[in-house]
Backbone bond lengths (Angstrom), bond angles and torsions (degrees), N, CA, C in turn:
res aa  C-N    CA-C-N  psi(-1)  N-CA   C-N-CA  omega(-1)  CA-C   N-CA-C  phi
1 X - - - 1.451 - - 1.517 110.01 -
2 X 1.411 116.89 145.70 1.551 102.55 -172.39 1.598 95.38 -108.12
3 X 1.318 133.30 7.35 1.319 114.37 150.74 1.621 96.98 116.32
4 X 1.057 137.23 21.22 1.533 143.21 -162.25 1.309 84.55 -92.09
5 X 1.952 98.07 113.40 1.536 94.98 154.61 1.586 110.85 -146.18
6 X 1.401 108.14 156.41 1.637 128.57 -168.84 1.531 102.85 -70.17
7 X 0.922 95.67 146.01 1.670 124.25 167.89 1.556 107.34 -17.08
8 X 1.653 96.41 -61.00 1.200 112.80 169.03 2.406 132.96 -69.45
9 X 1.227 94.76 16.79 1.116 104.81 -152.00 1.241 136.29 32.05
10 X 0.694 122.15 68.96 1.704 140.51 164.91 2.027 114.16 -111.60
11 X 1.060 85.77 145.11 1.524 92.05 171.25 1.414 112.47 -77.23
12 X 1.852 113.24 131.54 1.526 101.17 163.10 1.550 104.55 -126.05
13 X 1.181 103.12 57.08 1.986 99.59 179.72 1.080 93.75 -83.92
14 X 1.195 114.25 147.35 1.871 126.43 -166.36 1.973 78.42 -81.56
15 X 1.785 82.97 142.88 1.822 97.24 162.72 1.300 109.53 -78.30
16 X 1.451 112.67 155.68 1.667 123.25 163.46 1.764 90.83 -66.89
17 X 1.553 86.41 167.67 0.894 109.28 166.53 1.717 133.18 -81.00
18 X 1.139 112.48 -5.58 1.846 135.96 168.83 1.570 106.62 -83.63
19 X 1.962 126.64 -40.81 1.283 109.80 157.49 1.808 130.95 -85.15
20 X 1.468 100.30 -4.58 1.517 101.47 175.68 1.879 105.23 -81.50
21 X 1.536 114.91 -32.47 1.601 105.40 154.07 1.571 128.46 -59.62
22 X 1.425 111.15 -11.62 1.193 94.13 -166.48 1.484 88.48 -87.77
23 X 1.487 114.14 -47.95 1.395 110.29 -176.37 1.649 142.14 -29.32
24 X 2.076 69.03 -49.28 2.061 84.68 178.96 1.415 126.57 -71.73
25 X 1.928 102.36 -8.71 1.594 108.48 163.85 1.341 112.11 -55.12
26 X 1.127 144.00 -38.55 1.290 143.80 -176.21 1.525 129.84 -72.21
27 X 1.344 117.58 -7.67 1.096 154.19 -156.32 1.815 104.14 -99.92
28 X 1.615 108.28 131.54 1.512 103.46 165.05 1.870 104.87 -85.27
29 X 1.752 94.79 168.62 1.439 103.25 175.62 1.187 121.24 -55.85
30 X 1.765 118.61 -25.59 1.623 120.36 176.97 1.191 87.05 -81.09
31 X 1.516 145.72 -57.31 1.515 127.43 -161.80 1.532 117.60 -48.75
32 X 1.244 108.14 -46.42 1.774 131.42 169.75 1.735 95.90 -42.05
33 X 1.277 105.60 -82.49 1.560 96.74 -168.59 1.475 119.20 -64.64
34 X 1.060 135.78 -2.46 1.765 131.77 150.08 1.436 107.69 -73.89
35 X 1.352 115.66 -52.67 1.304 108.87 -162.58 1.522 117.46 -63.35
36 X 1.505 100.84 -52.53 1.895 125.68 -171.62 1.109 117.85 -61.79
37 X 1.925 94.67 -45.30 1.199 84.10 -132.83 1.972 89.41 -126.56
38 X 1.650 108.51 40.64 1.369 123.63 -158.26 1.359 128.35 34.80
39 X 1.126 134.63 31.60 1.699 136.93 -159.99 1.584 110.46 -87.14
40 X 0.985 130.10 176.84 1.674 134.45 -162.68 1.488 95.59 -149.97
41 X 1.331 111.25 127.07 1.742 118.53 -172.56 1.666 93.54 -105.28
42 X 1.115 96.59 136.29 1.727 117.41 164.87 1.366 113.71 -16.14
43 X 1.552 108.24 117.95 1.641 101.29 169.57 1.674 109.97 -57.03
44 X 1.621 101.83 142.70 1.851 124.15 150.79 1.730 73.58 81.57
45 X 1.161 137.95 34.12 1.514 121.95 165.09 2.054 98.90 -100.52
46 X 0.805 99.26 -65.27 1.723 123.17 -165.21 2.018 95.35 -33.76
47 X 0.943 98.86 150.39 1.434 123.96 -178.24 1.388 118.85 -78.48
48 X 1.441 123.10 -23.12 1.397 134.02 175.67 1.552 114.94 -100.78
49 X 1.158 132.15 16.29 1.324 125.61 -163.13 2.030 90.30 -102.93
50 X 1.091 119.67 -38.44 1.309 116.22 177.56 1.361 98.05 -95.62
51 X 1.376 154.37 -0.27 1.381 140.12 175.87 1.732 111.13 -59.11
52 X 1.193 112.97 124.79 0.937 134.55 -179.72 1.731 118.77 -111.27
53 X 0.912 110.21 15.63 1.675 121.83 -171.72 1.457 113.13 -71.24
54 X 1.009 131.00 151.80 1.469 121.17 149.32 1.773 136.24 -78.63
55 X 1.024 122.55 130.28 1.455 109.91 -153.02 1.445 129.56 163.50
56 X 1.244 137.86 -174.67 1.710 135.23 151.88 0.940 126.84 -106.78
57 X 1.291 118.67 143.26 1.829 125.92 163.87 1.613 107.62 -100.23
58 X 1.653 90.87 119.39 1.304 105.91 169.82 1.481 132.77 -98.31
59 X 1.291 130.30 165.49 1.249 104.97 171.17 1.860 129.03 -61.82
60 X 0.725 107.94 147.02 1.825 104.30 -176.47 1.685 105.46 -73.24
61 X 1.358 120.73 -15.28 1.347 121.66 -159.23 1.951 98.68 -98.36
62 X 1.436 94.27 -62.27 1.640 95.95 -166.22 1.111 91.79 -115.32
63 X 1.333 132.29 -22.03 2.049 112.07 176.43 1.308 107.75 111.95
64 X 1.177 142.09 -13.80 1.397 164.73 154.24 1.413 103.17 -15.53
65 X 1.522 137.00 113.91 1.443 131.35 -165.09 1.834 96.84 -92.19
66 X 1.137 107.71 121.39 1.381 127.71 -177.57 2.057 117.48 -103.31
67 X 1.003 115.97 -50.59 0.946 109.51 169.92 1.824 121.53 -151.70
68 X 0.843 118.32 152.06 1.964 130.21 -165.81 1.505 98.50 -77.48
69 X 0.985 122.08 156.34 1.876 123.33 167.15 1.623 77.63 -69.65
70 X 1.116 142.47 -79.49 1.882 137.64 -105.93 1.468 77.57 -89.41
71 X 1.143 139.12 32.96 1.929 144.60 166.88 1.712 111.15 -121.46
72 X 1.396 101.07 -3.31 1.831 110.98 -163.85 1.758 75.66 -96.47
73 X 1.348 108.20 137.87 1.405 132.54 139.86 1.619 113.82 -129.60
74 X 1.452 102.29 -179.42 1.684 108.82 -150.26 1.721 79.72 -112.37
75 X 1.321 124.79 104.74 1.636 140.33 -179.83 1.571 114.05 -79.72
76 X 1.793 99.96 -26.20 1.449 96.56 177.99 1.856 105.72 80.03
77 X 1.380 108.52 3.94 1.563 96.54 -179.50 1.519 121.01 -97.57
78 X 1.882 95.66 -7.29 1.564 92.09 -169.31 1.448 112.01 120.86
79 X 1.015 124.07 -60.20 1.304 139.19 -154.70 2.065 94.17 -110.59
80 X 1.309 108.74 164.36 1.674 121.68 -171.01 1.464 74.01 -76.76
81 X 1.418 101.47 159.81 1.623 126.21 174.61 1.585 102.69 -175.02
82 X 1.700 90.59 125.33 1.500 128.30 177.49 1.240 121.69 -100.72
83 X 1.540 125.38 118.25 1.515 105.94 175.12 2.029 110.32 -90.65
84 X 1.203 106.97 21.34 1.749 108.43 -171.44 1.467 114.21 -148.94
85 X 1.558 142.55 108.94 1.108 110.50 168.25 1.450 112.33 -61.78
86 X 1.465 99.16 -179.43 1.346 109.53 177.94 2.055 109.57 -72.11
87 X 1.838 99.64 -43.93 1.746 87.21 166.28 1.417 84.11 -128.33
88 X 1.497 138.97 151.58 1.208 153.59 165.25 1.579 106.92 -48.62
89 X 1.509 133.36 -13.10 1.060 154.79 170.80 1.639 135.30 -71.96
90 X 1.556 89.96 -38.34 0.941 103.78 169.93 1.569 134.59 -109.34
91 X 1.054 101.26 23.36 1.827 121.33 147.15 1.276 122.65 -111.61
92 X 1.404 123.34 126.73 1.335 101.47 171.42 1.867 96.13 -109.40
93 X 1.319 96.19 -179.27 1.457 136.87 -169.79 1.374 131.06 -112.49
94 X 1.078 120.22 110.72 1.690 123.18 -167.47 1.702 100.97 -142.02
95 X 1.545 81.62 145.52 2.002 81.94 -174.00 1.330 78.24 -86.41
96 X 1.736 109.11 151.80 1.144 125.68 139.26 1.552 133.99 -116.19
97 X 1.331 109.66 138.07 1.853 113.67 -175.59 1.406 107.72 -111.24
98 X 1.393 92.20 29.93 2.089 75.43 179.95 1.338 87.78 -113.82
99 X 1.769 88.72 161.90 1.477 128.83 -176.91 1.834 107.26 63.98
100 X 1.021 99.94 47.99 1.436 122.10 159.85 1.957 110.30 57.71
101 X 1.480 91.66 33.78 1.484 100.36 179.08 1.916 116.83 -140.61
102 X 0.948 127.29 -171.86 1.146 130.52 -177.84 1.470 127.21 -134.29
103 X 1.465 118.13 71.31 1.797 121.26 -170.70 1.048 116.46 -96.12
104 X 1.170 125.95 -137.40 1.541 124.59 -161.88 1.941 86.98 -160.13
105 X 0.845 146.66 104.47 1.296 165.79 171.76 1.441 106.21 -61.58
106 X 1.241 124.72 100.44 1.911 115.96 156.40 1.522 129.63 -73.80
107 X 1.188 117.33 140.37 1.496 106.72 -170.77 1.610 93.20 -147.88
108 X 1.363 116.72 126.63 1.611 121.47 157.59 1.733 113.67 -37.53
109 X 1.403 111.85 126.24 1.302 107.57 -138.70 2.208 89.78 -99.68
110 X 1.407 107.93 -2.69 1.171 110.80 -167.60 2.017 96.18 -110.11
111 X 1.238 137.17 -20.76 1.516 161.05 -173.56 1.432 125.62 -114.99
112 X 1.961 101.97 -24.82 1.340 96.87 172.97 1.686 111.22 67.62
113 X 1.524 107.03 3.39 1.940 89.31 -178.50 1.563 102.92 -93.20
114 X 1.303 89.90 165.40 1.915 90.19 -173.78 1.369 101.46 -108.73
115 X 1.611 73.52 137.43 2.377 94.90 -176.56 1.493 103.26 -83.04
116 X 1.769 109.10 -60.13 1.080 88.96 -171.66 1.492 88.82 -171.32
117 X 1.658 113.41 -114.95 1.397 120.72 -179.65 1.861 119.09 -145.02
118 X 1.490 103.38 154.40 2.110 82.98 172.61 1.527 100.56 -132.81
119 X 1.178 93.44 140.26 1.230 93.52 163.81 1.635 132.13 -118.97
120 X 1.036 142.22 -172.65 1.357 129.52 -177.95 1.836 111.45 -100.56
121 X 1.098 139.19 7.12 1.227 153.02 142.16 1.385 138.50 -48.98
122 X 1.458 101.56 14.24 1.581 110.71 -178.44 1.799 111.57 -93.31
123 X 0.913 105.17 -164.91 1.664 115.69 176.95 1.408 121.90 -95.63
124 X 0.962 118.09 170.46 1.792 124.19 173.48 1.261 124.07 -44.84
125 X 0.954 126.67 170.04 1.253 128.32 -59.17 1.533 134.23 -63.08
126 X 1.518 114.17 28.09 1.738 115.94 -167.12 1.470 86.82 -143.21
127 X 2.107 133.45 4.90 1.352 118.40 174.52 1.713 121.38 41.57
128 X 1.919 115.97 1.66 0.881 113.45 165.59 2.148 142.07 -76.33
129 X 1.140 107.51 161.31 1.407 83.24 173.05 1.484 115.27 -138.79
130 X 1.334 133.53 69.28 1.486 147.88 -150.96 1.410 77.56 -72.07
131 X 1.354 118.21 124.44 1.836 139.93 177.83 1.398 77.90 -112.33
132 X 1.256 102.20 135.76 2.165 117.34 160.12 1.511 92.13 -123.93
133 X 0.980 102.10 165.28 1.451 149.96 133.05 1.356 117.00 -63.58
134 X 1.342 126.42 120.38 1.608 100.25 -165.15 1.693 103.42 -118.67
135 X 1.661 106.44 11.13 1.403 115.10 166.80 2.103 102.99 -82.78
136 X 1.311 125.69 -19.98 0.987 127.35 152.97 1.621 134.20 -84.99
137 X 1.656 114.90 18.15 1.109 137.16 153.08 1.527 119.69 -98.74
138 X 1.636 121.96 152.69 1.530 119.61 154.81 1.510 90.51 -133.92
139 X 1.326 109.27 143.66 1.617 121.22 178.24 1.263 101.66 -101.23
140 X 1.500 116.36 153.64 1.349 120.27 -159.58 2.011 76.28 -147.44
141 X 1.425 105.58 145.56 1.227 116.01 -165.62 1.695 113.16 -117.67
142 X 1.261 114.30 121.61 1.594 110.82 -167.10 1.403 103.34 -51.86
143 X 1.685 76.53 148.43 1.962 100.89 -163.68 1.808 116.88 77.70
144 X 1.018 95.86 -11.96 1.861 83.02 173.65 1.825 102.34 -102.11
145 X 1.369 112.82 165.95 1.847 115.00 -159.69 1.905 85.92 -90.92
146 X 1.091 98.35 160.65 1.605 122.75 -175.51 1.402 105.11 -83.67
147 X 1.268 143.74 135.13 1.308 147.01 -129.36 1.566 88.92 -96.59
148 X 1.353 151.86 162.07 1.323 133.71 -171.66 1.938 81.74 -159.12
149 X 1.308 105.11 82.72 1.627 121.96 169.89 1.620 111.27 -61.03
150 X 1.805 107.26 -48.70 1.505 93.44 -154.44 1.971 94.26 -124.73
151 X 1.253 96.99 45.35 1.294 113.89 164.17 2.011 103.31 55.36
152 X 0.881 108.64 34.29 1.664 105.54 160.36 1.166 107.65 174.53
């Protein structure tokens, strides 16, 4: 690892590809196809869209803290929606043109798996609207330690 770390200290050295298999062993076939393989799970299905907890959402793949509960508002789209990552670093951003439109693609910026999408339709103060996938989330609940998969 050459030591790349976020604002927030966390590591974002991209994984090989020998620990992103080990990871995705752990993983269900719907987790696989959001995460891998970019897929979008059924609106009002996902488990985090009513979570109300206090806490973080991490990535489901490498553990990578992505977004805070006190950043979750209720978007009305179905799906969890964030107006903040947790570090601006640790999402990345990709245009997307498929399916005959033009979004903005989220992807764990240290795993490369895809969360979901953002759009600019959110609320104050960042007018953002980070849409997940919340089968490409695991919530981790204040006071318990942050899952630490790829050892930093």
């Amino acid at each position: 690892m050459s030591g790349r770390l976020s604002a927030s200290g966390y590591t974002l050295d991209p994984i090989d590809q020998a620990t992103r298999e080990r990871l995705a062993e752990r993983l269900t076939p719907e987790q696989r196809r959001i995460l891998l393989e970019s897929g979008t799970e059924p609106r009002f299905c996902g488990g985090f869209e009513a979570n109300g907890k206090d806490g973080v959402y991490v990535c489901r793949l490498c553990a990578l803290p992505l977004f805070k509960a006190d950043a979750k508002y209720e978007s009305h789209s179905g799906w969890p929606s964030f107006w903040q990552a947790f570090d601006p670093e640790h999402v990345a951003e990709i245009r997307d043109t498929s399916h005959g439109m033009i979004r903005t693609e989220t992807r764990c910026a240290r795993c490369q798996s895809h969360l979901g999408h953002v759009f600019p339709d959110g609320p104050p103060p960042t007018g953002l609207r980070y849409c997940m996938n919340s089968a490409a989330l695991e919530f981790v609940t204040d006071g318990e330690p942050l899952p630490d998969r790829i050892g930093g």
